[in-house]
C-alpha positions in Angstrom: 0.0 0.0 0.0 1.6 3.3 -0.9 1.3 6.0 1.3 0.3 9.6 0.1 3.4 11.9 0.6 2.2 15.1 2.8 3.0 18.5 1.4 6.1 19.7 2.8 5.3 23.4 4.9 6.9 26.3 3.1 10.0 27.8 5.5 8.9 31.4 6.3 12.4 33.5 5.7 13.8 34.2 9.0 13.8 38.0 9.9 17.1 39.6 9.7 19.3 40.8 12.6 18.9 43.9 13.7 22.5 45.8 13.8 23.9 46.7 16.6 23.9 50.1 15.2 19.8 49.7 15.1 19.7 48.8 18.8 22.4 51.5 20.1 19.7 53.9 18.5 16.5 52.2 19.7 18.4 52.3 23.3 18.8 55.7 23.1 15.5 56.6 21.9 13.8 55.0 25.1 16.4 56.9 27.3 15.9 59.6 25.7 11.8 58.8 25.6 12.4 57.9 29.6 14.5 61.4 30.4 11.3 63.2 28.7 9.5 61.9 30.9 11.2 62.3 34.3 11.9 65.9 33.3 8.4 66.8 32.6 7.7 65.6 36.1 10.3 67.5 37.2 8.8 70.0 35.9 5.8 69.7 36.9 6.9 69.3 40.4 8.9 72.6 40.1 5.7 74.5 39.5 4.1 72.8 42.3 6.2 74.3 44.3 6.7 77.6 42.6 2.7 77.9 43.1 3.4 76.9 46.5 6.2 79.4 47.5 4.1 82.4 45.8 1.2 81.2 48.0 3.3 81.3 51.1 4.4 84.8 50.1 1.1 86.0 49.5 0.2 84.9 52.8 3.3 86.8 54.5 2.5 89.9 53.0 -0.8 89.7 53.8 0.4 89.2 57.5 2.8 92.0 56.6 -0.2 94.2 55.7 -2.1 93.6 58.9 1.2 94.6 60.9 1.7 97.6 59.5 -2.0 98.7 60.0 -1.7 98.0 63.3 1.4 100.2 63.6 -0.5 102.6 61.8 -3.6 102.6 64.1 -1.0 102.6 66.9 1.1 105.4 65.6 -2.6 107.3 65.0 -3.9 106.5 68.3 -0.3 108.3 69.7 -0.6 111.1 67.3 -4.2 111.8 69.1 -3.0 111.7 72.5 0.3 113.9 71.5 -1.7 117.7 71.6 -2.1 120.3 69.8 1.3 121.4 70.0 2.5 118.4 68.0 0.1 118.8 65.4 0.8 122.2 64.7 4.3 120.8 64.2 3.2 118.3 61.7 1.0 120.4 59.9 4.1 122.6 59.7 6.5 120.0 58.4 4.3 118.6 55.4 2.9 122.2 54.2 -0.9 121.5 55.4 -1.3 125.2 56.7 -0.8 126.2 60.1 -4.8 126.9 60.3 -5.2 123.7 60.1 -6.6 121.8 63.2 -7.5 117.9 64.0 -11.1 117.5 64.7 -10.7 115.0 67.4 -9.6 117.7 70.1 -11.8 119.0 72.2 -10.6 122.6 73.1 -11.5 123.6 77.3 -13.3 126.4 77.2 -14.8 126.2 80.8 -11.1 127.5 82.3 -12.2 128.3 85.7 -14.3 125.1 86.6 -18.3 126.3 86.6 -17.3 129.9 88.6 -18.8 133.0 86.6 -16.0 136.0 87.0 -17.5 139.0 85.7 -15.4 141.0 83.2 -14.1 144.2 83.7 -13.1 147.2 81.3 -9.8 147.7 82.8 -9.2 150.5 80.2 -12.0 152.3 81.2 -10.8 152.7 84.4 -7.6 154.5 83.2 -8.3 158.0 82.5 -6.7 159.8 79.3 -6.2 162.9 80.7 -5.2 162.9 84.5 -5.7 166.8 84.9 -9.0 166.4 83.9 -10.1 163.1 84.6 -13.6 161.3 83.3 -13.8 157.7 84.5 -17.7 156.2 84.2 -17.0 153.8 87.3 -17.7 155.8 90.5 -19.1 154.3 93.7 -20.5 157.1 96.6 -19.4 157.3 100.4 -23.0 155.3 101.2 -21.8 152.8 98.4 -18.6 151.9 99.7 -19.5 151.8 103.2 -22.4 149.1 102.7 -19.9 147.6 99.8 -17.1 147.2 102.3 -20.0 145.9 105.1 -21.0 143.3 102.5 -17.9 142.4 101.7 -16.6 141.9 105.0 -20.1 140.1 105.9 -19.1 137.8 103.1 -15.4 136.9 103.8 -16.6 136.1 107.6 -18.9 133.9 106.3 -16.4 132.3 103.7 -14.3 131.9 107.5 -17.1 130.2 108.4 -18.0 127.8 106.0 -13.9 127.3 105.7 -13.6 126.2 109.5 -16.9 123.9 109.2 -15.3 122.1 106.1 -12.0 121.5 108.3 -13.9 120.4 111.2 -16.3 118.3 109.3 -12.3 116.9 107.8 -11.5 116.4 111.6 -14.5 114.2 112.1 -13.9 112.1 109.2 -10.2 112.0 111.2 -11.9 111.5 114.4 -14.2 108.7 112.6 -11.4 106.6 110.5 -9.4 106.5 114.0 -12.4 105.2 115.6 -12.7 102.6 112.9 -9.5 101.5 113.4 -9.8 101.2 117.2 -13.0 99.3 116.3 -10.5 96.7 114.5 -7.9 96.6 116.8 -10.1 95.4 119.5 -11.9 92.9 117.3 -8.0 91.3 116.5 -7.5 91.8 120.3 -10.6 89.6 121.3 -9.7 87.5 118.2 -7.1 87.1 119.9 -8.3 86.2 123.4 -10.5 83.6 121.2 -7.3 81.9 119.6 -5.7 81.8 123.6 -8.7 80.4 124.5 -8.7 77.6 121.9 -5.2 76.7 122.9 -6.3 76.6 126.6 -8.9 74.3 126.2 -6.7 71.9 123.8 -4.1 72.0 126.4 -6.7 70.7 128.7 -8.1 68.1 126.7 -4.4 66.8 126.0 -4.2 66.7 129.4 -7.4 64.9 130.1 -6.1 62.2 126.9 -2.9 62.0 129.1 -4.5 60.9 132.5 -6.8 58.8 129.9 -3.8 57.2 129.0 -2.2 57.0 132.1 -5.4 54.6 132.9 -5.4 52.6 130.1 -1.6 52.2 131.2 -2.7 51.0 134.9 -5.4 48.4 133.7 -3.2 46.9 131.0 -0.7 46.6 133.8 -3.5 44.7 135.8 -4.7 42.9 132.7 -0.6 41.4 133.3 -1.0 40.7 136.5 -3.9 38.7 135.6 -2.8 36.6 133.0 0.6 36.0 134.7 -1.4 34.2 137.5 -3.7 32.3 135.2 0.0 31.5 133.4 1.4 30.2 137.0 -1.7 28.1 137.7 -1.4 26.4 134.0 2.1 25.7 134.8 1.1 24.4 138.1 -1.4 22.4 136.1 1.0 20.9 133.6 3.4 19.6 136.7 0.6 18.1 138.4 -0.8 16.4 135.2 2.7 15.1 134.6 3.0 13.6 138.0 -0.7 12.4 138.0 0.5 10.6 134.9 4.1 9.4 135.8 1.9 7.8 138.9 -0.3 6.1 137.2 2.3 4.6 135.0 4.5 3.5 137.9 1.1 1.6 139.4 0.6 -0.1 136.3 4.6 -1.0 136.1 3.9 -2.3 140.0 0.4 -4.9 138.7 2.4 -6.1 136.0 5.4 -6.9 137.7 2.8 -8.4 140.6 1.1 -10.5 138.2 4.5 -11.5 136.7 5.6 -12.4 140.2 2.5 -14.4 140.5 2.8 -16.2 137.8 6.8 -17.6 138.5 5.0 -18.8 142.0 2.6 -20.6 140.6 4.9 -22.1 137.9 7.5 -22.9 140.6 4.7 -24.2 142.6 3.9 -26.9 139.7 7.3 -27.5 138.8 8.6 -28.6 142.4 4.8 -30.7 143.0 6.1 -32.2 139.4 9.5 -33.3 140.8 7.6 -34.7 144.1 5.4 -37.0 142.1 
């Protein structure tokens, strides 16, 4: 039987070798593909921290701002309490005008504290021609009598009310030394109180000492006690060994007496033994 011949497979060409000049280059290519990408990360990292850093910066001038508004509110808040003189000054230095005043200040105009002095023309008093004088202010003789009356009325009663406000200063003297004589007895008697306490804690110290001293005397008698009760046992115990020693001695004696006995009566039937 002949048997049909298989086709033989056609040999696919083999795939030349790549050169080593073609793999030098490929091998470059990927390091250079590979350095790419590690410097775009690089990169990107770099801005990371360049957004970062500006962000932090940002942050310290914004601190910086807030610092140098509080200086300013604190150089402001000096500025106000300086005066006017100092302002006057200022407005001096940077060409604002001397006129120029702060708002803030509050001028005193109530100089002599509530009291009404009445003004007087003082150049009206002067007269412009002393041969022949004209002055409007003149007072009569009844005038300045009653003036001077009143007057002298009124500074005795200024005395007055002068020496009431010192004596009425002398009782409030008077009273503050009283209060403190008030609180120097209380810490006296307080004390007397504190004495007291220590007096009464000496005595109950002294009442826990004799306490003591008894509890000392019966415990002593509690001794006594049981050193007799220890004498009698021990009284007890020789007895109780003689008692014993006794009673073994009598039973020693009935043995030996029934030991005696019995050598009689085995004597007795020996020797009738050697008779018969």
């Amino acid at each position: 039987m002949i048997r049909p011949t298989k086709p033989k497979a056609e040999k696919t060409p083999k795939t030349p070798k790549s050169s080593l000049g073609e793999r030098a280059t490929k091998a470059a290519q990927a390091t250079a593909s590979s350095l790419n990408t590690t410097a775009q990360t690089i990169a990107q990292t770099r801005n990371s921290i360049t957004n970062n850093v500006q962000g932090v910066t940002g942050g310290i001038a914004a601190v910086t701002g807030g610092i140098g508004a509080v200086a300013g509110a604190i150089t402001s808040g000096r500025a106000q309490v300086a005066g006017a003189a100092i302002d006057a000054q200022q407005a001096t230095a940077t060409n604002y005008g001397a006129g120029q005043q702060r708002s803030e200040i509050v001028k005193e105009t109530d100089v002599y504290g509530g009291l009404a002095i009445p003004e007087l023309d003082f150049n009206g008093m002067i007269p412009t021609n002393f041969l022949n004088p004209n002055i409007a202010t003149t007072a009569t003789e009844e005038q300045l009598t009653a003036g001077l009356e009143n007057y002298a009325g009124a500074t005795r009663a200024q005395k007055l009310y002068q020496a009431g406000f010192n004596y009425v200063s002398e009782v409030g003297k008077t009273k503050q030394a009283y209060h403190k004589a008030q609180a120097s007895v209380i810490k006296a008697a307080t004390e007397g109180v504190k004495v007291q306490q220590e007096i009464v804690r000496f005595d109950r110290q002294n009442i826990e000492l004799e306490t003591d001293i008894v509890k000392r005397e019966q415990s002593g008698e509690k001794l006594n006690q049981e050193s007799i009760k220890l004498t009698g046992m021990q009284k007890e115990t020789t007895q109780l060994t003689r008692r014993i020693e006794a009673n073994e001695a009598k039973r020693e004696a009935e043995i030996r007496a029934v030991e005696v006995q019995t050598q009689m009566i085995t004597q007795k039937y020996l020797v009738e033994s050697i008779n018969n």
